[in-house]
C-alpha positions as CSV (number, residue, x, y, z in Angstrom):
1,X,0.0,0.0,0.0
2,X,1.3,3.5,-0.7
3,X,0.2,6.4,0.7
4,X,0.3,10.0,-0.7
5,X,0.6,13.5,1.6
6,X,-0.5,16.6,0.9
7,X,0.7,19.8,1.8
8,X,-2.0,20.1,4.4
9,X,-1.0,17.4,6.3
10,X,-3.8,15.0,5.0
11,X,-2.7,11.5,4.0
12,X,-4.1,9.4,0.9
13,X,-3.5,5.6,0.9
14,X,-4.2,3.7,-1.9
15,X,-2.7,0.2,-3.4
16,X,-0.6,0.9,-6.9
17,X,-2.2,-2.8,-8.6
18,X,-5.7,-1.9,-7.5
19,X,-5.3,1.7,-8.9
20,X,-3.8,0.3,-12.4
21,X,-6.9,-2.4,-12.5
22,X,-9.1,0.3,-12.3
23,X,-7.2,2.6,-14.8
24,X,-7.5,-0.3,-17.1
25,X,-10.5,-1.2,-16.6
26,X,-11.9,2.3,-17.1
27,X,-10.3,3.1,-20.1
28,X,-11.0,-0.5,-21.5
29,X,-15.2,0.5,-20.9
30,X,-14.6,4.1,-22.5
31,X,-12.9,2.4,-25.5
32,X,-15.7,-0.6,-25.9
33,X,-18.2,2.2,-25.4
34,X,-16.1,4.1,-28.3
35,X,-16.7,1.2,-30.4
36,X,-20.1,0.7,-30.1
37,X,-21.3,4.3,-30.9
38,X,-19.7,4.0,-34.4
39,X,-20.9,0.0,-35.3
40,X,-23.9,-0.3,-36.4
41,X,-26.1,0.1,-40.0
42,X,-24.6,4.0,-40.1
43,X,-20.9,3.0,-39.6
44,X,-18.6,5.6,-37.8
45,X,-14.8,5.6,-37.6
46,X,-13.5,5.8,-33.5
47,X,-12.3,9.5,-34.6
48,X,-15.4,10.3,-36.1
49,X,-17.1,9.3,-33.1
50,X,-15.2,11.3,-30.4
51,X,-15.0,14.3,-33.0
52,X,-18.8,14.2,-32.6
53,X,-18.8,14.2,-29.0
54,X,-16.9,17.3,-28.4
55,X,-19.1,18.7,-30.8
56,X,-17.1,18.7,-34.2
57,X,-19.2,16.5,-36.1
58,X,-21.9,16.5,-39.0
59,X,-25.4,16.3,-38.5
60,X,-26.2,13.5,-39.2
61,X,-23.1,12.2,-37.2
62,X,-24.8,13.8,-34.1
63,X,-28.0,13.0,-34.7
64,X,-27.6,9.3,-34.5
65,X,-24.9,9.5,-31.6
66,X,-26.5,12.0,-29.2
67,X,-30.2,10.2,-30.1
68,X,-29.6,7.0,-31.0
69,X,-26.8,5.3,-29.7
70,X,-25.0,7.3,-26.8
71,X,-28.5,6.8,-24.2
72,X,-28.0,3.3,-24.6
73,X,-24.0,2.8,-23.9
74,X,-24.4,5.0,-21.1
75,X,-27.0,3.4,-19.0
76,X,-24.7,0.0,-20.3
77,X,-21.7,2.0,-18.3
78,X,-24.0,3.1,-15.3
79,X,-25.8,0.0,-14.9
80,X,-22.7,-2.5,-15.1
81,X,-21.0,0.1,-12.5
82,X,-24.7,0.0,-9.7
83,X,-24.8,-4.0,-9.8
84,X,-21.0,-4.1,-9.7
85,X,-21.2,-2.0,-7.0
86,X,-23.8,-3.6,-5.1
87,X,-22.7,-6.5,-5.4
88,X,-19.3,-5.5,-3.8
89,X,-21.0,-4.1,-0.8
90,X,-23.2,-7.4,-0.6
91,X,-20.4,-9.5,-0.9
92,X,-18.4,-7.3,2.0
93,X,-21.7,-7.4,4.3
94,X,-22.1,-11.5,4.0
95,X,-18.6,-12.0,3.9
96,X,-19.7,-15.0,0.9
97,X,-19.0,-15.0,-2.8
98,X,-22.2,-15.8,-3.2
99,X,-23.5,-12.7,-1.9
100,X,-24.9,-10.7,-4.5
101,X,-28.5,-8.8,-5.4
102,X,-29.3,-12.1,-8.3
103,X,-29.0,-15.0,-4.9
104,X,-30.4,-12.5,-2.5
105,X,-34.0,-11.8,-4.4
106,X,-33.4,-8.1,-4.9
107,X,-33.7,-8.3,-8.7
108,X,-36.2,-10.2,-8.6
109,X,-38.4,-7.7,-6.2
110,X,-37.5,-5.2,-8.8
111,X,-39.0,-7.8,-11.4
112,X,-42.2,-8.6,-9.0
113,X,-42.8,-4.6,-9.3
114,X,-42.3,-3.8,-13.1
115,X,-44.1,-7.3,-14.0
116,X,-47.0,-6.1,-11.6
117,X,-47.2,-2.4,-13.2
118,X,-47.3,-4.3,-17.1
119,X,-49.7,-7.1,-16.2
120,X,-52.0,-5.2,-13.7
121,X,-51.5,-0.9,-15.1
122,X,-50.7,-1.6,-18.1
123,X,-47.5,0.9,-18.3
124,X,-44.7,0.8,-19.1
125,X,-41.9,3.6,-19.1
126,X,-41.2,5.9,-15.7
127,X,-44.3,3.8,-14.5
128,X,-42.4,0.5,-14.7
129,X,-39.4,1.7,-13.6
130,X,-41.2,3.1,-10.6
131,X,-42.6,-0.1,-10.3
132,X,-39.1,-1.5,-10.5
133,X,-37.8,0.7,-7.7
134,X,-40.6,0.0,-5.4
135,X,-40.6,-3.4,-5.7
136,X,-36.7,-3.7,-4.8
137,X,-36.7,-1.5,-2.1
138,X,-39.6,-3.4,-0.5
139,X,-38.0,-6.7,-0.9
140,X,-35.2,-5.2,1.0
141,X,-37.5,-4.2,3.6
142,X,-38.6,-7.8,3.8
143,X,-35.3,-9.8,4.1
144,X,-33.9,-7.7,6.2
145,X,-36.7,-7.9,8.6
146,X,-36.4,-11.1,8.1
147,X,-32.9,-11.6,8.7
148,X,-32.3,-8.8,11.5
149,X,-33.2,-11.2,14.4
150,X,-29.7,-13.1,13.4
151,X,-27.9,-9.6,12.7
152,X,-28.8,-9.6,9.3
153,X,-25.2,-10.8,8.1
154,X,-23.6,-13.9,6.8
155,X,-25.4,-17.1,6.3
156,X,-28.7,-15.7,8.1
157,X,-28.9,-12.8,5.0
158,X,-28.1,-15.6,1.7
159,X,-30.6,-17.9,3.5
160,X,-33.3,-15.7,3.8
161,X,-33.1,-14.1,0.3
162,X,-32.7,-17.4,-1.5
163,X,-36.2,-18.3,0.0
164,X,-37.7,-14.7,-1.0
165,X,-36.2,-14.8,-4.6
166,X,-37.8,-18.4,-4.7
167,X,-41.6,-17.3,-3.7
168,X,-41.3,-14.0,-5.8
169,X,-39.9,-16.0,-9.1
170,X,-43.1,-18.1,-8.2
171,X,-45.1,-14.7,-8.1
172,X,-43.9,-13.2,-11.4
173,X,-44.8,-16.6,-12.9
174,X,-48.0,-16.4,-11.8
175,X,-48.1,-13.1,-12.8
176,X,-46.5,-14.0,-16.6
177,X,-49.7,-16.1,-17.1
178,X,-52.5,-13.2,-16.2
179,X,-50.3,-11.5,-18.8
180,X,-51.7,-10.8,-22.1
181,X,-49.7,-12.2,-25.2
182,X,-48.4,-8.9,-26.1
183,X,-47.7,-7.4,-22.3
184,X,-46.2,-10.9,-21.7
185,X,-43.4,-10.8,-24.7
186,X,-42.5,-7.0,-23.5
187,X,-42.1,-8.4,-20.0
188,X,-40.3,-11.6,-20.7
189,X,-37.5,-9.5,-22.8
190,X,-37.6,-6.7,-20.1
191,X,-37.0,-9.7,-17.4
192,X,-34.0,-11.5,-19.7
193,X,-32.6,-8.0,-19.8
194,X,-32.1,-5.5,-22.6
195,X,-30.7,-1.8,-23.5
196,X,-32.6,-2.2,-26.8
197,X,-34.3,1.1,-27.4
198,X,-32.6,3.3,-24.1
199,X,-33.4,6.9,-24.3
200,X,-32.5,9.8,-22.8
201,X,-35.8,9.6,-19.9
202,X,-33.9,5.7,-19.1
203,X,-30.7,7.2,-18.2
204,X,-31.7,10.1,-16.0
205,X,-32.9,8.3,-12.9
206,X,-30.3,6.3,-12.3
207,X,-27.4,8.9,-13.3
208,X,-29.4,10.9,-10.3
209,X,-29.3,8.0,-7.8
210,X,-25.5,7.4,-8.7
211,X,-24.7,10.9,-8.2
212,X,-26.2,10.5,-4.7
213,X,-24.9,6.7,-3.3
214,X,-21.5,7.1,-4.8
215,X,-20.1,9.5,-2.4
216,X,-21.9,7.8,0.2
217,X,-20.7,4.9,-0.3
218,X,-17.1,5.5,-1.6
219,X,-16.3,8.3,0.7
220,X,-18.9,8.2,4.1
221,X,-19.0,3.8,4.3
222,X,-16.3,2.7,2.4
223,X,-13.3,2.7,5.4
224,X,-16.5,0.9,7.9
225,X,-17.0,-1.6,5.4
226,X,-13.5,-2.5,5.5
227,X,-13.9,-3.1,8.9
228,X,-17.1,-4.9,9.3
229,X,-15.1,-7.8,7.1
230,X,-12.8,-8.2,10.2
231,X,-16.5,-9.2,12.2
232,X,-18.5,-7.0,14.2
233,X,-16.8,-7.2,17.9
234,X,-13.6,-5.8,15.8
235,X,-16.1,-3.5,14.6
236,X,-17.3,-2.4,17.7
237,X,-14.3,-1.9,19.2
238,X,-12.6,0.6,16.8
239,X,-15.1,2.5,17.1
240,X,-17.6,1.4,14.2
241,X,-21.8,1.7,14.9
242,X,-22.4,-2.0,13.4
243,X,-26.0,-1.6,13.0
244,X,-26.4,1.6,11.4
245,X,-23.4,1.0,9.2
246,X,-24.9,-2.4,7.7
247,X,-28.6,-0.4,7.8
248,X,-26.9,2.1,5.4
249,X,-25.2,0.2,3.4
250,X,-27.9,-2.2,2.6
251,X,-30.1,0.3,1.6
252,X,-27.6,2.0,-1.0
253,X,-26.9,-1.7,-2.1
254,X,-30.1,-2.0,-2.5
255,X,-31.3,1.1,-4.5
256,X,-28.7,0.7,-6.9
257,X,-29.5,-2.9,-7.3
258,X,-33.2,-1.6,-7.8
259,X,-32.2,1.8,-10.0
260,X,-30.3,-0.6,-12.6
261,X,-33.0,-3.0,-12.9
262,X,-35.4,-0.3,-13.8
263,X,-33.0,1.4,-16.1
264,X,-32.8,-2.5,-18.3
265,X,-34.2,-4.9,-16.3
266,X,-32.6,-7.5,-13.8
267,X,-29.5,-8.3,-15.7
268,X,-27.9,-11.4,-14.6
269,X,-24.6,-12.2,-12.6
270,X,-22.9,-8.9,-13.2
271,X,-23.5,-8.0,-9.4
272,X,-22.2,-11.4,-8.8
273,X,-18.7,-11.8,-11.1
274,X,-17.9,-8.2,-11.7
275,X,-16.7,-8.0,-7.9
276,X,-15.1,-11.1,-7.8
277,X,-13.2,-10.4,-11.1
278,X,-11.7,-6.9,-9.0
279,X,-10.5,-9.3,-6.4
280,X,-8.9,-12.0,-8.2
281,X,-7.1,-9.0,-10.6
282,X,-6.6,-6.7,-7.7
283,X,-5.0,-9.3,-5.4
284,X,-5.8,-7.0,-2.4
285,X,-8.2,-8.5,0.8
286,X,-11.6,-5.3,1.0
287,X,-14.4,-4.7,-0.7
288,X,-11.9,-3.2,-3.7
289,X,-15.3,-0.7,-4.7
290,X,-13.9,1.3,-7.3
291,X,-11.9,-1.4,-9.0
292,X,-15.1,-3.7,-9.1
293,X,-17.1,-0.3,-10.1
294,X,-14.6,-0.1,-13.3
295,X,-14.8,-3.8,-14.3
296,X,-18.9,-4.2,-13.6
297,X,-19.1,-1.6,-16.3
298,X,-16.3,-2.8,-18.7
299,X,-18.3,-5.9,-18.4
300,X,-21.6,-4.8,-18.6
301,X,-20.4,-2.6,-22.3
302,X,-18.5,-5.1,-23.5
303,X,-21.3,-7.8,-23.2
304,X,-23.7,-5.1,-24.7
305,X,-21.4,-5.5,-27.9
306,X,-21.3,-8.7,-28.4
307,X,-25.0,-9.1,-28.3
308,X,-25.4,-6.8,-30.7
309,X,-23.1,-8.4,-32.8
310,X,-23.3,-11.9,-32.1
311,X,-25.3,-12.8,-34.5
312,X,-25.8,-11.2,-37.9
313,X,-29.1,-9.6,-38.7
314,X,-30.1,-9.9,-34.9
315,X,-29.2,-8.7,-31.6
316,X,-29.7,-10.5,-28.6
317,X,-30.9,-9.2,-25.3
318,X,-27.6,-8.6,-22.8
319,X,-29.1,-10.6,-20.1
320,X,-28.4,-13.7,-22.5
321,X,-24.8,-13.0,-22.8
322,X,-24.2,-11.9,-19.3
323,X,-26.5,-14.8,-18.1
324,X,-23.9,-17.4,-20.3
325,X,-20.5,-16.2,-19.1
326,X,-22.2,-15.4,-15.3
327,X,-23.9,-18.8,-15.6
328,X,-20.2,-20.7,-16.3
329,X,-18.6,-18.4,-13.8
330,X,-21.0,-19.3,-11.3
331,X,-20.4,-23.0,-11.7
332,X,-16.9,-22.6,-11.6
333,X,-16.9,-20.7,-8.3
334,X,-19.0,-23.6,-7.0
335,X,-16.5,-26.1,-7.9
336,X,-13.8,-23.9,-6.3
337,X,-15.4,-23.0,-2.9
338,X,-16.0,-27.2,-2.8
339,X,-12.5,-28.0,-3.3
340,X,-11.8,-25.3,-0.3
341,X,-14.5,-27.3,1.7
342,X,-16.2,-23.8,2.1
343,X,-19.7,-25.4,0.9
């Protein structure tokens, strides 16, 4: 770890491999997000595209950026960044690589709320993504109710929200069938999850609630988090208010868990590899919350690129490639923490 000081007498520590992961890992998502604002059926070369963005280009060159394409590779950035993110804090509070909004039934609270404003309202737009919201922080509410009584940590918390996401994947069944056939297609591809048609009105909620939870959670919980991972009696005695900390961290976890769902849907198993990934390149014991922050949105671009390009003449929802490479991931953990004899 190396530590930088100021003139005023204030000290910065940071780790050198954790800052150059993140580095990377930023400019790798600004580059992939490069690329994808000039592919498509109205080809643009990478300097035509940032010539366009600082405001040098044609018309038509800014016309299709600004309307078309850049709304949808920036709620790609923000959302890969919120479930990364979440999933880092998750992962901290459980202290289990298995700790992350998919296993825990926060994505699909978000799903029970959109799926119950399509089926039962009929909307769709800031409607469902209200519904989204609503429905995530309320199954937040619920587990962690649930789970207090055992200090809402650890084992308790996984067990708890893998019986929740079971009933309410049993309730958005249920209500998949009241669907009709039409309301039932645009729900299925909103629940697989897709950045198909983002406009300007998708990115603007959640931009707003990352502006908020980032500070709070890089600058006023980040250093308590740290020290909840060495258990809360360690906690407690340097000085750390357990409860409160965990309270607020949950619930930041949580609405950007719910913010990103409503901004494409639950996307699956970037919350859940995207931090892991930070770890495993970082080499560093923590949370590591802006490294896993860089990767979850490399990831979450870069698999936005390849379903648009996967196959020719058709793109595929992002959920199905993130839910394939998550999906393998996921097994391979598995395998790994059994060979530990930590499961």
């Amino acid at each position: 770890m190396s530590v930088i000081r100021t003139t005023g007498g204030l000290s910065v520590a940071y780790r050198p491999r954790a800052l150059l992961v993140g580095t990377g890992c930023a400019l790798l998502a600004l580059a992939v997000g490069v690329l994808s604002l000039g592919s498509g059926e109205y080809p643009m070369s990478p300097t035509a595209v940032l010539r366009t963005l600082v405001g040098q280009g044609a018309v038509a060159d800014t016309f299709v950026l600004e309307q078309l394409r850049l709304p949808r590779v920036i709620t790609a950035l923000l959302v890969g960044a919120a479930l990364a993110l979440a999933g880092a804090v998750f992962q901290s509070l459980v202290r289990n690589p298995l700790g992350s909004p998919d296993v825990l039934g926060f994505t699909q609270g978000a799903a029970t709320g959109a799926l119950t404003v399509i089926v039962l309202i009929g909307g769709g737009g800031a409607a469902l993504a209200g519904g989204a919201v609503l429905g995530g922080v309320l199954t937040g509410a619920v587990i962690y109710a649930l789970a207090a009584r055992q200090g809402a940590h650890g084992y308790p918390l996984i067990l708890v929200g893998i019986g929740v996401a079971a009933i309410l994947t049993g309730v958005n069944g249920y209500l998949l069938t009241r669907a009709q056939i039409p309301d039932a297609a645009r729900a299925v591809l909103w629940l697989t999850g897709s950045l198909d048609g983002r406009q300007w009105s998708d990115v603007l909620p959640l931009a707003l609630a990352m502006a908020v939870l980032l500070p709070v959670v890089l600058l006023g919980c980040a250093r308590p988090l740290r020290v909840l991972e060495m258990g809360d009696d360690a906690a407690h005695g340097l000085g750390v208010p357990v409860r409160r900390t965990r309270m607020a961290l949950l619930g930041c976890a949580v609405l950007l868990a719910a913010f990103a769902a409503a901004a494409a849907g639950p996307v699956a198993f970037v919350a859940l590899t995207a931090p892991r990934l930070a770890r495993r390149l970082t080499r560093a014991p923590g949370p590591n919350l802006v490294p896993s922050l860089c990767v979850g949105a490399a990831l979450m671009v870069s698999a936005d690129f390849v379903a648009q390009r996967l196959l020719n003449g058709h793109q595929l929802p992002v959920g199905v490639v993130t839910g394939v490479l998550g999906g393998g991931y996921l097994v391979w953990l598995l395998a790994t923490e059994r060979k530990r004899g930590r499961i």
